[in-house]
Each structure stands twice: as C-alpha cells, then as structure tokens.
C-alpha positions as a Python dict, from the first residue, in 0.01 Angstrom:
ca = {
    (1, 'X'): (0, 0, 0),
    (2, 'X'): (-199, -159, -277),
    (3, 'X'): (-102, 73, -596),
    (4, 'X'): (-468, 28, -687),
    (5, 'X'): (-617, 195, -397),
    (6, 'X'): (-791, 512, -382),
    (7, 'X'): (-580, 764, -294),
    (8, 'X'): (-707, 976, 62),
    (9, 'X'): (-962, 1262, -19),
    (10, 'X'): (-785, 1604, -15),
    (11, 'X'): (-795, 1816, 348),
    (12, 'X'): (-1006, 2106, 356),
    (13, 'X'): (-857, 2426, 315),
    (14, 'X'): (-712, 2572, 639),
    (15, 'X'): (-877, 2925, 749),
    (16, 'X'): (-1115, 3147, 590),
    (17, 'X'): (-1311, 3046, 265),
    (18, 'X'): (-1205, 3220, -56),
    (19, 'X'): (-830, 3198, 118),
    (20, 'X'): (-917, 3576, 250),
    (21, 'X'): (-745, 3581, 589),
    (22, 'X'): (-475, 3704, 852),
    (23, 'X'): (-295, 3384, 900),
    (24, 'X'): (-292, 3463, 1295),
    (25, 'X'): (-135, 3230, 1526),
    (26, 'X'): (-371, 3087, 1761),
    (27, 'X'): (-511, 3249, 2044),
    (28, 'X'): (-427, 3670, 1847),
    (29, 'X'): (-756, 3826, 1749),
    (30, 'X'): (-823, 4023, 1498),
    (31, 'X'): (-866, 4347, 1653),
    (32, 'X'): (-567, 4291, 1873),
    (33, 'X'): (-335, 4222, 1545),
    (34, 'X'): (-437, 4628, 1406),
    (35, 'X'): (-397, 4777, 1778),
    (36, 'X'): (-94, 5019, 1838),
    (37, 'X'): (164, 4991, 2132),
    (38, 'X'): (71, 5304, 2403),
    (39, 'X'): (314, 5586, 2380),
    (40, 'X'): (428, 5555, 2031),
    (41, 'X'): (360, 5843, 1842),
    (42, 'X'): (500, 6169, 1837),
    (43, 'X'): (240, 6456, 1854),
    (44, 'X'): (172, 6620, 1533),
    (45, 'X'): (195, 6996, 1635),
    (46, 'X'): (507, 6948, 1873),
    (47, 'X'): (696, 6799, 1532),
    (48, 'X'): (564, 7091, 1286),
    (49, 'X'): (686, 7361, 1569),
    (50, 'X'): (1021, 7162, 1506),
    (51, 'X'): (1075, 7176, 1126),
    (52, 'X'): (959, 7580, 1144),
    (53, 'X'): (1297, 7612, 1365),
    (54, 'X'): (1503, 7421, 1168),
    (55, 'X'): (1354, 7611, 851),
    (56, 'X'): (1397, 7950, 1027),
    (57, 'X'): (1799, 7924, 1029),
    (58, 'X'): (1847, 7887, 636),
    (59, 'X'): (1548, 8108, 575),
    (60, 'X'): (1720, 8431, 810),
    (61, 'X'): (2001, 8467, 508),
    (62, 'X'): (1721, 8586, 285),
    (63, 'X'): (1467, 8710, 469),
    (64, 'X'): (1524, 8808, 813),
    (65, 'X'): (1190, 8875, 946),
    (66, 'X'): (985, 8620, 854),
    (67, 'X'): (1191, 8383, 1062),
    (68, 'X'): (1087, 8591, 1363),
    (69, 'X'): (720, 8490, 1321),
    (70, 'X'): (801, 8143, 1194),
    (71, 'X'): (983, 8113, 1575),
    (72, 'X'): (702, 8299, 1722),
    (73, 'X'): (424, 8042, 1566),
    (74, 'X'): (687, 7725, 1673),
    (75, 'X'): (713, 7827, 2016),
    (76, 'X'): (287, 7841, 2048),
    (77, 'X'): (301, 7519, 1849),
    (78, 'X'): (575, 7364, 2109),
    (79, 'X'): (336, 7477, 2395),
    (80, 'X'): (36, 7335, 2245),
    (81, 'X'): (217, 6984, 2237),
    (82, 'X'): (348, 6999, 2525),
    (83, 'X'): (7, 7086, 2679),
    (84, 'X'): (-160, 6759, 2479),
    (85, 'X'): (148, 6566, 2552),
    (86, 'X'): (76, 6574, 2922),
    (87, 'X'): (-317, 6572, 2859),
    (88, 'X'): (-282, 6252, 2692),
    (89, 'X'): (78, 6062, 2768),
    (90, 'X'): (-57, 5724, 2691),
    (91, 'X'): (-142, 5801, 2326),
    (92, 'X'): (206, 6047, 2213),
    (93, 'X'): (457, 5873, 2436),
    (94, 'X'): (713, 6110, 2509),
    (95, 'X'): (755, 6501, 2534),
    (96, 'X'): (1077, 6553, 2399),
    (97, 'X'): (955, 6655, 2040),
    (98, 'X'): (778, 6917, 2207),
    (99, 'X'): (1069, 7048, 2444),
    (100, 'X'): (1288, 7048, 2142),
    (101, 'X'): (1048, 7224, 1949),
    (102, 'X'): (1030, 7516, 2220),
    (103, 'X'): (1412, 7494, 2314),
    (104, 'X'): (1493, 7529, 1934),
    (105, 'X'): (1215, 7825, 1849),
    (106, 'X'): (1329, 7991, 2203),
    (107, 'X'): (1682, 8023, 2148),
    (108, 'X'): (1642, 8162, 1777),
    (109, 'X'): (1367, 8357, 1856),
    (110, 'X'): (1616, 8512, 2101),
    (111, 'X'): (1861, 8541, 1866),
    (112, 'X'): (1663, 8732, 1619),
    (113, 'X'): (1555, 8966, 1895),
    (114, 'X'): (1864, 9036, 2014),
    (115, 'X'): (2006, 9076, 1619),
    (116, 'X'): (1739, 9325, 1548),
    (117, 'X'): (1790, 9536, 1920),
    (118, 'X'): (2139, 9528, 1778),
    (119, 'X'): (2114, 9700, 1412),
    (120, 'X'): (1866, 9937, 1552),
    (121, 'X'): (2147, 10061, 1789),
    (122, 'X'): (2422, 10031, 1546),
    (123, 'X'): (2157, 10284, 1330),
    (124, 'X'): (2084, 10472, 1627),
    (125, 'X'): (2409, 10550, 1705),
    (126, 'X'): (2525, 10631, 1337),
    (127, 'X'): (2792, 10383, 1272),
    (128, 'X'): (2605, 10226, 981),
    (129, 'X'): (2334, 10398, 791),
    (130, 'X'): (2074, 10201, 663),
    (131, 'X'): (1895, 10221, 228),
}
C-alpha cells in the first residue's frame, strides 16, 4: 500500500440510527424478543392463599382465632386459582400452587377446628375453667 493513499471511508453504523436498538440476531423480531414462554407463571391468588397458611401457624401462638379466618379466606383463595388455573392452563402453567394452597389452609383449618371442639369440651366438662 502506498503510505500516501487515502485511507477507506468509515462503514456506516450497523442497526438503528442514534445507536437505539435490540441488537437481535437475524431473523428474531421485535415483538417475539418481549413474548413470554406459555405456562410460566404462577397464579396470583393461588400464591396469596399460600403465604395466609404459612402465616396462620406463627400467628395461632398469639392469636388463635384470627388464623381460623385467615385459613378460611386461603382455602376460597386456593379454589379460586384452582378454578382460573384450569380456565386458563396456557397462561399459569401448573396447579400445584393452588393445591398447596388448599392442602395447607385445609389441614390447619382442621386443626383449629378440631383445637377449639376440644377446649370447649375440656370447659364443658370442668377440667379446666376458663378467665
């Protein structure tokens, strides 16, 4: 090369102008880059009737009934995902959020049922007395 030559103009820039972009490969579009895989999510209401059962164990050493309707208001919240679960199974994916979510609130709600039958006929019967 002759050191006096002109050197080659510079290439234009690659992709948008103002260097604004994705930087997709070729062939990905835009509005297929932002779209979500089906069956991904977990449903919203299934997952809230969840964390009220888990809350309702700690919260039963200070306050006994209130966990009773915090596992009354998880079970109808595990019913109401499972119900849009199976409405809509390509958008939340799986059900198991909601079957935990009604296994967990069942069983304590149980629990708390059976614990109150139980100091009412402890009362009843006179062995303990209550305030």
């Amino acid at each position: 090369m002759d050191p006096k030559a002109p050197a080659p103009p510079p290439r234009p820039p690659e992709g948008p102008v103002g260097g604004y972009g994705l930087g997709l490969p070729p062939g990905v579009s835009a509005e297929s880059a932002f779209q979500q895989e089906g069956g991904s999510g977990v449903e919203p209401t299934g997952l809230v009737g969840l964390i009220l059962g888990v809350l309702s164990v700690p919260l039963y050493l200070c306050c006994g009934g209130l966990t009773l309707v915090l596992n009354l208001i998880g079970v109808g919240l595990g019913v109401v995902s499972l119900t849009r679960v199976r409405a809509a199974p390509d958008r939340y994916g799986s059900r198991g959020v909601a079957i935990a979510a009604l296994i967990v609130n069942g069983v304590l709600l149980l629990l708390n049922v059976a614990l109150i039958l139980l100091m009412f006929g402890i009362m009843g019967f006179g062995i303990w007395k209550g305030p």
